[in-house]
mmJSON file of the N, C-alpha and C atoms, coordinates in Angstrom:
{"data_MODEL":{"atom_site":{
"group_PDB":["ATOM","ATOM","ATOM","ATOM","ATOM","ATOM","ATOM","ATOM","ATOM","ATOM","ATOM","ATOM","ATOM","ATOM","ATOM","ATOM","ATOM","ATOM","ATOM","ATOM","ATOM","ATOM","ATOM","ATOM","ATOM","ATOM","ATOM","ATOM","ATOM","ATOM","ATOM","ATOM","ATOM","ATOM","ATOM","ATOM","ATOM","ATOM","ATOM","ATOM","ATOM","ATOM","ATOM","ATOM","ATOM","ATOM","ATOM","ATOM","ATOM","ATOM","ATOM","ATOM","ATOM","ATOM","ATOM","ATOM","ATOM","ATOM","ATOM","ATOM","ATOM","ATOM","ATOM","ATOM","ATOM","ATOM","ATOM","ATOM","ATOM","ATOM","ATOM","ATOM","ATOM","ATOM","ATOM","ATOM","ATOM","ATOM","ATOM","ATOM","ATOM","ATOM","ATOM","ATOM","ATOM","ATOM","ATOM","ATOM","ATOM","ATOM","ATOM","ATOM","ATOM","ATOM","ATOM","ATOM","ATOM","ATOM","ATOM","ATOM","ATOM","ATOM","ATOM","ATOM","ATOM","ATOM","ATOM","ATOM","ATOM","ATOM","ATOM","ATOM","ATOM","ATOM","ATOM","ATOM","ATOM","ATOM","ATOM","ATOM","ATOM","ATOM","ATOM","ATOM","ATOM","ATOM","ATOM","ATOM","ATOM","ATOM","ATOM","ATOM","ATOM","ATOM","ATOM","ATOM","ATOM","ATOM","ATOM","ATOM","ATOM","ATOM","ATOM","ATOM","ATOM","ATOM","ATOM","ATOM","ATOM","ATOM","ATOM","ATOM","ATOM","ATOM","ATOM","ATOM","ATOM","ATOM","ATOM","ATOM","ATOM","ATOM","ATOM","ATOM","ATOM","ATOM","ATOM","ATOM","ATOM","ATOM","ATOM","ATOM","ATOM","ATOM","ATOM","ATOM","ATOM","ATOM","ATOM","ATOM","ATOM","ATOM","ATOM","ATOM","ATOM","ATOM","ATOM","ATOM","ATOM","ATOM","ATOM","ATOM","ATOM","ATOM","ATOM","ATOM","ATOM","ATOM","ATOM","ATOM","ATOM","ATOM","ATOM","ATOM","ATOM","ATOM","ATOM","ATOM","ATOM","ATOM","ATOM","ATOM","ATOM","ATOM","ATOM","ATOM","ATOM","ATOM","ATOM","ATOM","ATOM","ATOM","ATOM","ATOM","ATOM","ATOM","ATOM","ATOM"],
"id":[1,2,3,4,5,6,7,8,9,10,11,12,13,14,15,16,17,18,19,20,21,22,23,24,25,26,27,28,29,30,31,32,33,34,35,36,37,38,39,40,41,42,43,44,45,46,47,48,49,50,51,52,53,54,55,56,57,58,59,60,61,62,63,64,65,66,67,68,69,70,71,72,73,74,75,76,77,78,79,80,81,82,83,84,85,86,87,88,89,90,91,92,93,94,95,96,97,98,99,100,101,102,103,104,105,106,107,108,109,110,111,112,113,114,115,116,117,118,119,120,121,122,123,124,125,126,127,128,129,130,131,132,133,134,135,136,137,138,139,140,141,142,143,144,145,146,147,148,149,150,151,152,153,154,155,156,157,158,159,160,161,162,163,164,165,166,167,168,169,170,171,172,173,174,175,176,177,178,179,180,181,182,183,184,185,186,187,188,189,190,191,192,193,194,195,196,197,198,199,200,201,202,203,204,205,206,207,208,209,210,211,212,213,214,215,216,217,218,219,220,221,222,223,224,225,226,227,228],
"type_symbol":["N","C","C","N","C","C","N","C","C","N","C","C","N","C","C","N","C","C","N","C","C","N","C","C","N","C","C","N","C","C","N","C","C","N","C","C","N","C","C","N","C","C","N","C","C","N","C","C","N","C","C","N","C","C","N","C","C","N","C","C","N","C","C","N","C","C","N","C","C","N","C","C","N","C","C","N","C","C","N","C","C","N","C","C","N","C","C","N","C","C","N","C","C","N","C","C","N","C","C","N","C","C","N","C","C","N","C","C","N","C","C","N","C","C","N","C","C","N","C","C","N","C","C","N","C","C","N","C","C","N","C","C","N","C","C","N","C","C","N","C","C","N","C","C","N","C","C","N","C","C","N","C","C","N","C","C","N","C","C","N","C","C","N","C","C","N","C","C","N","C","C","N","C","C","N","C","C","N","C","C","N","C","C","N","C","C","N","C","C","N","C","C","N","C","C","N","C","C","N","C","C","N","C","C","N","C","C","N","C","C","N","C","C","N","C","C","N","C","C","N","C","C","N","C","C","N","C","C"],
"label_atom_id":["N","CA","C","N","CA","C","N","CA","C","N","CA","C","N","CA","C","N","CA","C","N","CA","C","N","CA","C","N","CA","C","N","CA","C","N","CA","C","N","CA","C","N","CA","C","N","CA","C","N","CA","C","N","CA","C","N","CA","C","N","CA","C","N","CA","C","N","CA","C","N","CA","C","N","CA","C","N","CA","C","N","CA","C","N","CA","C","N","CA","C","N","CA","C","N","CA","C","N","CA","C","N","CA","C","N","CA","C","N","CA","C","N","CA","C","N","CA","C","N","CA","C","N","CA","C","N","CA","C","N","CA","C","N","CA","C","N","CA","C","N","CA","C","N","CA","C","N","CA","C","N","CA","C","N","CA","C","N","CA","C","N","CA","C","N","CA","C","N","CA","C","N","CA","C","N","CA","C","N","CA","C","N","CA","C","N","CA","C","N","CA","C","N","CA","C","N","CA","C","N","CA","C","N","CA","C","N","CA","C","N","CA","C","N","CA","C","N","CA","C","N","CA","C","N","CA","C","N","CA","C","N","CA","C","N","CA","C","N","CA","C","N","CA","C","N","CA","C","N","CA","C","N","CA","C","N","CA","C","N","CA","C","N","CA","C"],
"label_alt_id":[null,null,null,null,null,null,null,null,null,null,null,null,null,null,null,null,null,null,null,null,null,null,null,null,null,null,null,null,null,null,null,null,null,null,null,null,null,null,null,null,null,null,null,null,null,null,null,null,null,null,null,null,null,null,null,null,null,null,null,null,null,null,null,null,null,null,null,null,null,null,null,null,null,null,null,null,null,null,null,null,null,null,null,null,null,null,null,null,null,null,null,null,null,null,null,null,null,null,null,null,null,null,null,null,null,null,null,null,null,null,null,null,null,null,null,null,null,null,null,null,null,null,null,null,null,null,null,null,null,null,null,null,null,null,null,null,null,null,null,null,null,null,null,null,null,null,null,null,null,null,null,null,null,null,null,null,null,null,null,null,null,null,null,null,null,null,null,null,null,null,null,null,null,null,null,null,null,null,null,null,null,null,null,null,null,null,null,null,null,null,null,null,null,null,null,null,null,null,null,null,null,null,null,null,null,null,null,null,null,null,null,null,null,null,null,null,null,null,null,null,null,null,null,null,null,null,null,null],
"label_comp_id":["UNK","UNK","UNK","UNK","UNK","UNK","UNK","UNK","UNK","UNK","UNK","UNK","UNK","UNK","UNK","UNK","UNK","UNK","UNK","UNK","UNK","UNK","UNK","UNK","UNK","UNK","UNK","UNK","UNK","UNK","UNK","UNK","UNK","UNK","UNK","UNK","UNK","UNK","UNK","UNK","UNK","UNK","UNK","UNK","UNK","UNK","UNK","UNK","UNK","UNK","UNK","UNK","UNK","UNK","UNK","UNK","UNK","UNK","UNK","UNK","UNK","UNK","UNK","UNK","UNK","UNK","UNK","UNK","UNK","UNK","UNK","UNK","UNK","UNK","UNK","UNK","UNK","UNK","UNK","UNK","UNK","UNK","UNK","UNK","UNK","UNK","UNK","UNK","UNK","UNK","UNK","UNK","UNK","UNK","UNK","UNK","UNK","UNK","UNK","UNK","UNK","UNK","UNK","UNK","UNK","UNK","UNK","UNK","UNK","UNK","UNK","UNK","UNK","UNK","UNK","UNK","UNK","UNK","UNK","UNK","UNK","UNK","UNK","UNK","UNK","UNK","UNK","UNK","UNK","UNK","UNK","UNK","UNK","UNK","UNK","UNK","UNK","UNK","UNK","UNK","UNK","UNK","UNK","UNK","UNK","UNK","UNK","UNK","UNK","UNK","UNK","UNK","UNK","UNK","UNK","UNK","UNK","UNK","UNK","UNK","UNK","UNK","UNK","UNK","UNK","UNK","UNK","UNK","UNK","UNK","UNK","UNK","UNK","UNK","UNK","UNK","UNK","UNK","UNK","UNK","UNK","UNK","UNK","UNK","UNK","UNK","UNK","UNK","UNK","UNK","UNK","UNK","UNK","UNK","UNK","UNK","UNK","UNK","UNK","UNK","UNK","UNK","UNK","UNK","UNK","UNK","UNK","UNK","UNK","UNK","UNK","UNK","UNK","UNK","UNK","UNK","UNK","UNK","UNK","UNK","UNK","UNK","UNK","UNK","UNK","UNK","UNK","UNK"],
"label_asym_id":["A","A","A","A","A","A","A","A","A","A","A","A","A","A","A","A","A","A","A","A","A","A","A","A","A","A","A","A","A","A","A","A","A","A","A","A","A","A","A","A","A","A","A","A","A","A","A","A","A","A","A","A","A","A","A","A","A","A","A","A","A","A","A","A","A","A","A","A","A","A","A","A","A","A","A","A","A","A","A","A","A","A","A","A","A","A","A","A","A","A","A","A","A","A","A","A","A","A","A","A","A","A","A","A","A","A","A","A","A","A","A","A","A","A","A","A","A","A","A","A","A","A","A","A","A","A","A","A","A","A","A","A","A","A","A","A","A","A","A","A","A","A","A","A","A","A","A","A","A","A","A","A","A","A","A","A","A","A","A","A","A","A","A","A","A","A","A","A","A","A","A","A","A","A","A","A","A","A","A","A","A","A","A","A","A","A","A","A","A","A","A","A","A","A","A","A","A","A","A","A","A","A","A","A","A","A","A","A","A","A","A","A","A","A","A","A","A","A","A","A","A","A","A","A","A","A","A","A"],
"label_entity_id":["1","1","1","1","1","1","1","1","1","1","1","1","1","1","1","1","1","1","1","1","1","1","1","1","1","1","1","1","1","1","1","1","1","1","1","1","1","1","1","1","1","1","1","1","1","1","1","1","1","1","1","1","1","1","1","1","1","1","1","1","1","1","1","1","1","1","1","1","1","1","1","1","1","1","1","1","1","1","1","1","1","1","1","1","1","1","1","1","1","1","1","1","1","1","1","1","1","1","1","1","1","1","1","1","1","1","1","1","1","1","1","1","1","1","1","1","1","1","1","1","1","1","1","1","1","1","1","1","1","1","1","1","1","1","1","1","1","1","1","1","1","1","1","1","1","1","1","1","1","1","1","1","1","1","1","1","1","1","1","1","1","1","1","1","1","1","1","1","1","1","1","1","1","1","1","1","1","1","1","1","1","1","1","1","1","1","1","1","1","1","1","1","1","1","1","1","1","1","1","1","1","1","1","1","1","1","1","1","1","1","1","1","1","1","1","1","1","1","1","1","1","1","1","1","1","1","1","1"],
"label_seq_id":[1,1,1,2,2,2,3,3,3,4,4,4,5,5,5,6,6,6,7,7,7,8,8,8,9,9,9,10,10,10,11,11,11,12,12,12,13,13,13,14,14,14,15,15,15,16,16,16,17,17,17,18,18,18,19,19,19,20,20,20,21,21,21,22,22,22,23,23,23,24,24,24,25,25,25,26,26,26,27,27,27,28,28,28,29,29,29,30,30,30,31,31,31,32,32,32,33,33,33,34,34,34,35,35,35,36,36,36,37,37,37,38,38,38,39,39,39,40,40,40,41,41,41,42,42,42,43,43,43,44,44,44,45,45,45,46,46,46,47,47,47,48,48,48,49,49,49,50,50,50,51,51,51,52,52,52,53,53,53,54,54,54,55,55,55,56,56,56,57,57,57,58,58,58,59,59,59,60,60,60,61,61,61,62,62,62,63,63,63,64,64,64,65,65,65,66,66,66,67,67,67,68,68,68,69,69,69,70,70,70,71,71,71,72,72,72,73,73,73,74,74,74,75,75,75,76,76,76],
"pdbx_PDB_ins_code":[null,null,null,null,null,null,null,null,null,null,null,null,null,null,null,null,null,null,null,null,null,null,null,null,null,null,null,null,null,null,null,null,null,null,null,null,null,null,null,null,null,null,null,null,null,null,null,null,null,null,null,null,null,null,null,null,null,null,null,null,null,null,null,null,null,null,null,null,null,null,null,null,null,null,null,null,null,null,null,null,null,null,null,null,null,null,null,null,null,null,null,null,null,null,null,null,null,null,null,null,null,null,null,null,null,null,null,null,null,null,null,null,null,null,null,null,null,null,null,null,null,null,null,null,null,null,null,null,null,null,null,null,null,null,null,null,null,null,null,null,null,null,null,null,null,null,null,null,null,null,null,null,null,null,null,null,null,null,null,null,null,null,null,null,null,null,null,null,null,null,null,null,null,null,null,null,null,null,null,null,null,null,null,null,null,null,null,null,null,null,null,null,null,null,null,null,null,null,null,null,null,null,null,null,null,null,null,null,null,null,null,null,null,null,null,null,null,null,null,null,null,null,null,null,null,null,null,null],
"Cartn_x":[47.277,47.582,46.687,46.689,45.301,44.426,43.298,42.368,42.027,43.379,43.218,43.02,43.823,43.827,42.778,41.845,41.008,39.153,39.692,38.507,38.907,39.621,40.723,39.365,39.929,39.079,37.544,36.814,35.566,35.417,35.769,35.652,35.664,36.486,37.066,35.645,35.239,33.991,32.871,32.75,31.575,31.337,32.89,32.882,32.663,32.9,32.597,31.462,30.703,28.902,28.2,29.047,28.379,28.353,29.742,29.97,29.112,29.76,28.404,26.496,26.231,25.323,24.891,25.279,25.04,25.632,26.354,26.667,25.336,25.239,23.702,22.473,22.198,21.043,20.852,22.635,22.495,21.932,22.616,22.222,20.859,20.148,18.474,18.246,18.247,17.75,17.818,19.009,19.008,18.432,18.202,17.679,16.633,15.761,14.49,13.389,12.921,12.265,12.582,13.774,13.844,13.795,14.306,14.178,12.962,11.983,10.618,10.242,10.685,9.804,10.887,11.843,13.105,12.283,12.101,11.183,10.432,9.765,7.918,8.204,8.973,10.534,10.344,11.223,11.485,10.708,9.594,8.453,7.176,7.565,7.169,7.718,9.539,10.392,10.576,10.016,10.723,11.965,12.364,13.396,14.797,14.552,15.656,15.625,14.814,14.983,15.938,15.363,16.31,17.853,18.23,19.981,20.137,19.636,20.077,20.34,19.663,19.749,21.447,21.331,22.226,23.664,23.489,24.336,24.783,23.827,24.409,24.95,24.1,24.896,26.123,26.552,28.363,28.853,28.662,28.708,29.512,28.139,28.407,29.575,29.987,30.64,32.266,31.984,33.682,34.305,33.355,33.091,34.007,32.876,33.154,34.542,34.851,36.606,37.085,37.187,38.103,38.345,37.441,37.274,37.609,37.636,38.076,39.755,40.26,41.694,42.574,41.524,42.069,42.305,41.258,40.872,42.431,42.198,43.406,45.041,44.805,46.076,46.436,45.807,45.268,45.809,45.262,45.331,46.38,46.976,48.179,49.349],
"Cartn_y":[9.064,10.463,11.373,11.168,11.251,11.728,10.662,10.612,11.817,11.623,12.758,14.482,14.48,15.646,15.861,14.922,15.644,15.259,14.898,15.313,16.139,16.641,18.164,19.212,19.333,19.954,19.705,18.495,18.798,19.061,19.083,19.689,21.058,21.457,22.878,23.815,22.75,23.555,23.538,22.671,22.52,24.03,24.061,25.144,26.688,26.738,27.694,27.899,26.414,26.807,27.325,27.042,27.245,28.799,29.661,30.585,31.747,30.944,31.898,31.777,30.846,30.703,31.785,32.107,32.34,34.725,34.54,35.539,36.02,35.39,35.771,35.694,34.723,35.624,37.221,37.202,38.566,39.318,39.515,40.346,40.155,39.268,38.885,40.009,39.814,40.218,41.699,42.673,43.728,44.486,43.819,44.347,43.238,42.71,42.44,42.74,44.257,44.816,44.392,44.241,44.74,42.709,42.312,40.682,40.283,40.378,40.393,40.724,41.703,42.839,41.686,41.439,40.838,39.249,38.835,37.382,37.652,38.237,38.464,39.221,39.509,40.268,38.506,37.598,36.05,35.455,35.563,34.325,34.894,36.385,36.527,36.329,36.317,36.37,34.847,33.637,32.216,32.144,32.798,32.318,33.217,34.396,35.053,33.866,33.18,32.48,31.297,30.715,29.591,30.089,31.187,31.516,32.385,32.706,33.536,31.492,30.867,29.141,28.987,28.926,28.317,29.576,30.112,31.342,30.861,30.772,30.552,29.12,28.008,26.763,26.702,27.335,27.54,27.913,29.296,30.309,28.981,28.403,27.644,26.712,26.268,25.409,25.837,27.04,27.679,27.892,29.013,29.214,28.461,26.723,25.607,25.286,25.07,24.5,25.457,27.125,28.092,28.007,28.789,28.535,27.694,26.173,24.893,24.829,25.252,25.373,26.214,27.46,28.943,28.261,28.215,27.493,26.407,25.563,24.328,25.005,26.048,27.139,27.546,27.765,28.825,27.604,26.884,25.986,25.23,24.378,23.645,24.76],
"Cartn_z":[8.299,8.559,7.71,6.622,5.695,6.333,6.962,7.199,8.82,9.396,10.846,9.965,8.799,7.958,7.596,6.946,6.657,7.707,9.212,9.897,10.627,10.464,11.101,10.038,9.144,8.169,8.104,8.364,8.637,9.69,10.998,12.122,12.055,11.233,11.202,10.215,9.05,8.548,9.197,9.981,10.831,11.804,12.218,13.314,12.472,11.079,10.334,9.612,10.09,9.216,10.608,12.183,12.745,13.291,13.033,13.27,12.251,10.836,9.713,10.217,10.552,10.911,11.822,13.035,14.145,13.654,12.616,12.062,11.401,10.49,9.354,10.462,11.68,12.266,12.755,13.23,14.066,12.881,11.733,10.821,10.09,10.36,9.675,11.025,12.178,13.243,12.587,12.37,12.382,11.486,10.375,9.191,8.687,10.088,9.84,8.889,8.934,8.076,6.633,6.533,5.062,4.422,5.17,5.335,4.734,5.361,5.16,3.372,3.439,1.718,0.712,0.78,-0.019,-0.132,1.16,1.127,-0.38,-0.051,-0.547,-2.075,-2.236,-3.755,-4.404,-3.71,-4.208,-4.276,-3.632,-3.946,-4.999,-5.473,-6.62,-7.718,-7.634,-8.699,-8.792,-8.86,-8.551,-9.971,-10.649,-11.293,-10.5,-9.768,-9.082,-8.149,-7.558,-6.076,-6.539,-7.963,-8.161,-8.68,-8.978,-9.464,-7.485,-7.059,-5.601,-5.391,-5.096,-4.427,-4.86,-6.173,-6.701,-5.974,-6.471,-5.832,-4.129,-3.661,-2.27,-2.162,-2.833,-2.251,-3.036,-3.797,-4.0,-3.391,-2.787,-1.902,-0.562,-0.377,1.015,1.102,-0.45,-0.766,-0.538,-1.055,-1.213,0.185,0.658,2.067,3.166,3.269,3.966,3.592,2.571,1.705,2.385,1.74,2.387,3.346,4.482,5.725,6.56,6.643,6.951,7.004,5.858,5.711,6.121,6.517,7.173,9.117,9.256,10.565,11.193,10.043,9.827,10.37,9.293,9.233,10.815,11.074,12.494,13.636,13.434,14.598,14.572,13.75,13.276,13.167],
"occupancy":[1.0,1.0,1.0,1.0,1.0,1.0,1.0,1.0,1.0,1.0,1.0,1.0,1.0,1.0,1.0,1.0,1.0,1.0,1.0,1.0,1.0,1.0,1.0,1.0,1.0,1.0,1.0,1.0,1.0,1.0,1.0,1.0,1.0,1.0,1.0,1.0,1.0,1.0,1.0,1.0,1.0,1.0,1.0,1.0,1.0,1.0,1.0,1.0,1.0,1.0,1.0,1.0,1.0,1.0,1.0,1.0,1.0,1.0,1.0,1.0,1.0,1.0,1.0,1.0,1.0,1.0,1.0,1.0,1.0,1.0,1.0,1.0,1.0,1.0,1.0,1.0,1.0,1.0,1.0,1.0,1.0,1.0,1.0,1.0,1.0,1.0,1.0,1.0,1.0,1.0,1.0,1.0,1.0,1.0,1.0,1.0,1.0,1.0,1.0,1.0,1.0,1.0,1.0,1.0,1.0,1.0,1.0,1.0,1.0,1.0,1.0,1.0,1.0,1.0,1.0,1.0,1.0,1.0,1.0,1.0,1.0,1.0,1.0,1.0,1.0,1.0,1.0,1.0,1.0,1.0,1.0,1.0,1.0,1.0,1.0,1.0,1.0,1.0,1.0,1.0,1.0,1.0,1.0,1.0,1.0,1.0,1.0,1.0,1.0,1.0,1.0,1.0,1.0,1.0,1.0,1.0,1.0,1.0,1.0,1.0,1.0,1.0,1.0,1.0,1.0,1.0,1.0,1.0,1.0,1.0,1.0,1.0,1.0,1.0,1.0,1.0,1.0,1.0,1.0,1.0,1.0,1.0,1.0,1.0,1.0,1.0,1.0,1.0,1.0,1.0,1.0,1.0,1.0,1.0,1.0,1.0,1.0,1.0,1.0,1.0,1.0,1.0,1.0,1.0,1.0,1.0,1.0,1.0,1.0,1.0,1.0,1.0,1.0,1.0,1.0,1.0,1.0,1.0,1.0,1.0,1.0,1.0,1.0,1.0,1.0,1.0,1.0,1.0],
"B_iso_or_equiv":[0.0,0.0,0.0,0.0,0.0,0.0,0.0,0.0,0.0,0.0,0.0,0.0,0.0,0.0,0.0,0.0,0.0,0.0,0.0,0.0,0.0,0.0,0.0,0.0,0.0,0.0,0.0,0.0,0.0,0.0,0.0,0.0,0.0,0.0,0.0,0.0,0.0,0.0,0.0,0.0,0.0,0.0,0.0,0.0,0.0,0.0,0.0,0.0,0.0,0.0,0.0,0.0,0.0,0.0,0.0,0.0,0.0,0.0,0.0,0.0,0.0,0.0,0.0,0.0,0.0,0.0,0.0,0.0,0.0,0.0,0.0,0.0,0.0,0.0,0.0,0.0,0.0,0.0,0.0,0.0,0.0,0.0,0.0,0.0,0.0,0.0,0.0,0.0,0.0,0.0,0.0,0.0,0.0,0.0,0.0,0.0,0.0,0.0,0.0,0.0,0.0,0.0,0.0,0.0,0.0,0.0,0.0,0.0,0.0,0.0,0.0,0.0,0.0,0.0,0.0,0.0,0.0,0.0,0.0,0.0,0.0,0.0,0.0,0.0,0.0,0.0,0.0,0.0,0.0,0.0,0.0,0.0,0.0,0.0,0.0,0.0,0.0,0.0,0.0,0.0,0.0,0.0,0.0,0.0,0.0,0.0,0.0,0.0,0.0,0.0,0.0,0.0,0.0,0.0,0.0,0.0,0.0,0.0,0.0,0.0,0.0,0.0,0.0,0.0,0.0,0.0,0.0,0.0,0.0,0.0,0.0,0.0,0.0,0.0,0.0,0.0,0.0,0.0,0.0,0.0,0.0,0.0,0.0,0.0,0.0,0.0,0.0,0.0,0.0,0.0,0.0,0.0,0.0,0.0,0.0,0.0,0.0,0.0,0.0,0.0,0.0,0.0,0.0,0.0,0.0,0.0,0.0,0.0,0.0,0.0,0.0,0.0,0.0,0.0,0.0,0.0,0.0,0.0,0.0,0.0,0.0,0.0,0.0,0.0,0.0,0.0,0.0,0.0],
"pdbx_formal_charge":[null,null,null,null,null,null,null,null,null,null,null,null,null,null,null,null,null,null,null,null,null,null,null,null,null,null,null,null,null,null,null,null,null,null,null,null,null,null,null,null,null,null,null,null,null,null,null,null,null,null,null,null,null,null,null,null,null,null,null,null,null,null,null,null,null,null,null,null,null,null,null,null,null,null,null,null,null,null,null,null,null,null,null,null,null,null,null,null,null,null,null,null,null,null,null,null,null,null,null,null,null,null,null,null,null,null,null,null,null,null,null,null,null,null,null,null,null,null,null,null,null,null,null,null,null,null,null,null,null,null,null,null,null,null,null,null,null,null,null,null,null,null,null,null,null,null,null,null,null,null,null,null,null,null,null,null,null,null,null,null,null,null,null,null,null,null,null,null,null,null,null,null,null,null,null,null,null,null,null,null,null,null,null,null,null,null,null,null,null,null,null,null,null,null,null,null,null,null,null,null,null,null,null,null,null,null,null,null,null,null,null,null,null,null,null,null,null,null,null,null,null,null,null,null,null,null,null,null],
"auth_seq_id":[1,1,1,2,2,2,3,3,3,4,4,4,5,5,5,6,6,6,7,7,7,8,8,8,9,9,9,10,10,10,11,11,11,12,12,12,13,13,13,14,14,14,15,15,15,16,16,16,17,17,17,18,18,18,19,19,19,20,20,20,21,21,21,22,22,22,23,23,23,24,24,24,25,25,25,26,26,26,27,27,27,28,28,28,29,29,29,30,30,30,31,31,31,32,32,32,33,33,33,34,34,34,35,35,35,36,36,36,37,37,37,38,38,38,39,39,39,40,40,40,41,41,41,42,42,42,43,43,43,44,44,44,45,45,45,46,46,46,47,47,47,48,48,48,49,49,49,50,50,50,51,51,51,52,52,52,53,53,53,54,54,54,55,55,55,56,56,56,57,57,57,58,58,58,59,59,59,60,60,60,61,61,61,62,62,62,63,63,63,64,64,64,65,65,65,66,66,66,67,67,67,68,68,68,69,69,69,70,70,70,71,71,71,72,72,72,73,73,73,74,74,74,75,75,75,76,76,76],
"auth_comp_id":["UNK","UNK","UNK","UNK","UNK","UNK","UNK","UNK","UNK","UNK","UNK","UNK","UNK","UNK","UNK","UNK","UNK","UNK","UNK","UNK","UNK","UNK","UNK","UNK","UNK","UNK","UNK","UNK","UNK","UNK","UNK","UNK","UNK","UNK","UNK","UNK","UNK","UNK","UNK","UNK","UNK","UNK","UNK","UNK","UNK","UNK","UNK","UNK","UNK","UNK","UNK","UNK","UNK","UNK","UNK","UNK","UNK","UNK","UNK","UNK","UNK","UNK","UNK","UNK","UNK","UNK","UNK","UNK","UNK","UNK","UNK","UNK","UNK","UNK","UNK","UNK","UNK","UNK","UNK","UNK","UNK","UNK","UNK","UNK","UNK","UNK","UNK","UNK","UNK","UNK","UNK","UNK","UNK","UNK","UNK","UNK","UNK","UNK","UNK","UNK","UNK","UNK","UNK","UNK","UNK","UNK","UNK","UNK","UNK","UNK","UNK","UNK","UNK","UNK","UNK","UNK","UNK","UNK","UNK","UNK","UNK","UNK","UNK","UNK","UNK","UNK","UNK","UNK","UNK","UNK","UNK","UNK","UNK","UNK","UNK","UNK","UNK","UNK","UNK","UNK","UNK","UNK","UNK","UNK","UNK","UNK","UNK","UNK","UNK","UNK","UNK","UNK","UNK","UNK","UNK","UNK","UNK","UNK","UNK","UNK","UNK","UNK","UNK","UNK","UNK","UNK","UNK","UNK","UNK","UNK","UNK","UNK","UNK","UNK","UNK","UNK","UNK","UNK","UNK","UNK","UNK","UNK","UNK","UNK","UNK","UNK","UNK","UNK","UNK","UNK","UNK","UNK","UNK","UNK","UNK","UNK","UNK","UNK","UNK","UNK","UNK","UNK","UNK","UNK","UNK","UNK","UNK","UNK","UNK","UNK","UNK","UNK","UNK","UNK","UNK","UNK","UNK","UNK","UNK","UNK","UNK","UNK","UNK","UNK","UNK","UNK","UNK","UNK"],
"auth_asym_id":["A","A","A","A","A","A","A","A","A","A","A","A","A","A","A","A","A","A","A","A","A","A","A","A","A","A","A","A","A","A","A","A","A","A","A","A","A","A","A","A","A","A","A","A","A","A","A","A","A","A","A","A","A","A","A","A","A","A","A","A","A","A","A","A","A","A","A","A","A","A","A","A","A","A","A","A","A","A","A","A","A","A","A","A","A","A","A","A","A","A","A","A","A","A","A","A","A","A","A","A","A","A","A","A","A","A","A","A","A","A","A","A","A","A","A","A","A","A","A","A","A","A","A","A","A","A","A","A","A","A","A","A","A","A","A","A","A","A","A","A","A","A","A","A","A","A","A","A","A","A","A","A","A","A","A","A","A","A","A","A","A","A","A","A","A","A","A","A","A","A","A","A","A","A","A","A","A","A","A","A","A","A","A","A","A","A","A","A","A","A","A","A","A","A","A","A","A","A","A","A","A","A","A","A","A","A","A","A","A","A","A","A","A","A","A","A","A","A","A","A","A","A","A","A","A","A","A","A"],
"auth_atom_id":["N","CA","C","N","CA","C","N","CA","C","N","CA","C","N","CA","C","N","CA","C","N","CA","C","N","CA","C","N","CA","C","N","CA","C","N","CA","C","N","CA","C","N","CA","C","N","CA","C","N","CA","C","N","CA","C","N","CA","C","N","CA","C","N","CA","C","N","CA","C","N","CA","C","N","CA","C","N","CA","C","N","CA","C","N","CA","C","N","CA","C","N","CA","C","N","CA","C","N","CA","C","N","CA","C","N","CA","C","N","CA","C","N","CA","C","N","CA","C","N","CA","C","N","CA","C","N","CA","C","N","CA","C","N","CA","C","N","CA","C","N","CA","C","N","CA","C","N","CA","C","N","CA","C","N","CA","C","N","CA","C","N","CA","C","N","CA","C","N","CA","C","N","CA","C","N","CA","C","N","CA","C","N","CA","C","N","CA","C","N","CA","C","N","CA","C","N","CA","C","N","CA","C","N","CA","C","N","CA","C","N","CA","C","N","CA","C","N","CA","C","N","CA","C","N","CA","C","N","CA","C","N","CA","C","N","CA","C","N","CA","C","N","CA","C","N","CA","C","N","CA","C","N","CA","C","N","CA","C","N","CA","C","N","CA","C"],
"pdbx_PDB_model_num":[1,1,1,1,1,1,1,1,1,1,1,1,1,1,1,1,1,1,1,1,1,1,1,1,1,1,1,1,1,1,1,1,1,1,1,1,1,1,1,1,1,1,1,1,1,1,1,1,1,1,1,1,1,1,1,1,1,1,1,1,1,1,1,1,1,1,1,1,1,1,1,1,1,1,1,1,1,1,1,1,1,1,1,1,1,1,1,1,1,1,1,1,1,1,1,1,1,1,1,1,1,1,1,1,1,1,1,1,1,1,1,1,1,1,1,1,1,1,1,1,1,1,1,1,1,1,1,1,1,1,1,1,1,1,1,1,1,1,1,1,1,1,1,1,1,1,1,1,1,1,1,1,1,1,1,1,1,1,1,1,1,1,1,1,1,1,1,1,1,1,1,1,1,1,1,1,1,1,1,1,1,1,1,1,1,1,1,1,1,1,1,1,1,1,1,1,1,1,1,1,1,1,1,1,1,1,1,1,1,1,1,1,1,1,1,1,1,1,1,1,1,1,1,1,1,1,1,1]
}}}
């Protein structure tokens, strides 16, 4: 019973990396321009690029956990 619980939950983050995903293009799309100058900001700053990295793959981490369990909530 375990184990249905928790591919309930990776199913459920999957469907939330795919929704963030598909979220953060619309918004690269809209604020393209500024996308670009922010790039070209980080690949001069390489020590902002490595704490923004780190920053997001927590980010992704919490996210996926949260999210997954909200989802769980929702559906169960």
């Amino acid at each position: 019973m375990r184990q249905m619980s928790l591919l309930k939950l990776f199913i459920a983050g999957i469907i939330v990396i795919c929704i963030s995903t598909l979220g953060s293009l619309v918004i690269l799309t809209i604020l393209g321009s500024l996308a670009v100058s922010f790039v070209e900001w980080l690949e001069a700053n390489p020590l902002w690029r490595g704490a923004l990295g780190l920053v997001g793959l927590v980010l992704i981490v919490v996210l996926y956990v949260a999210f997954s369990k909200w989802v769980l909530k929702k559906v169960l």
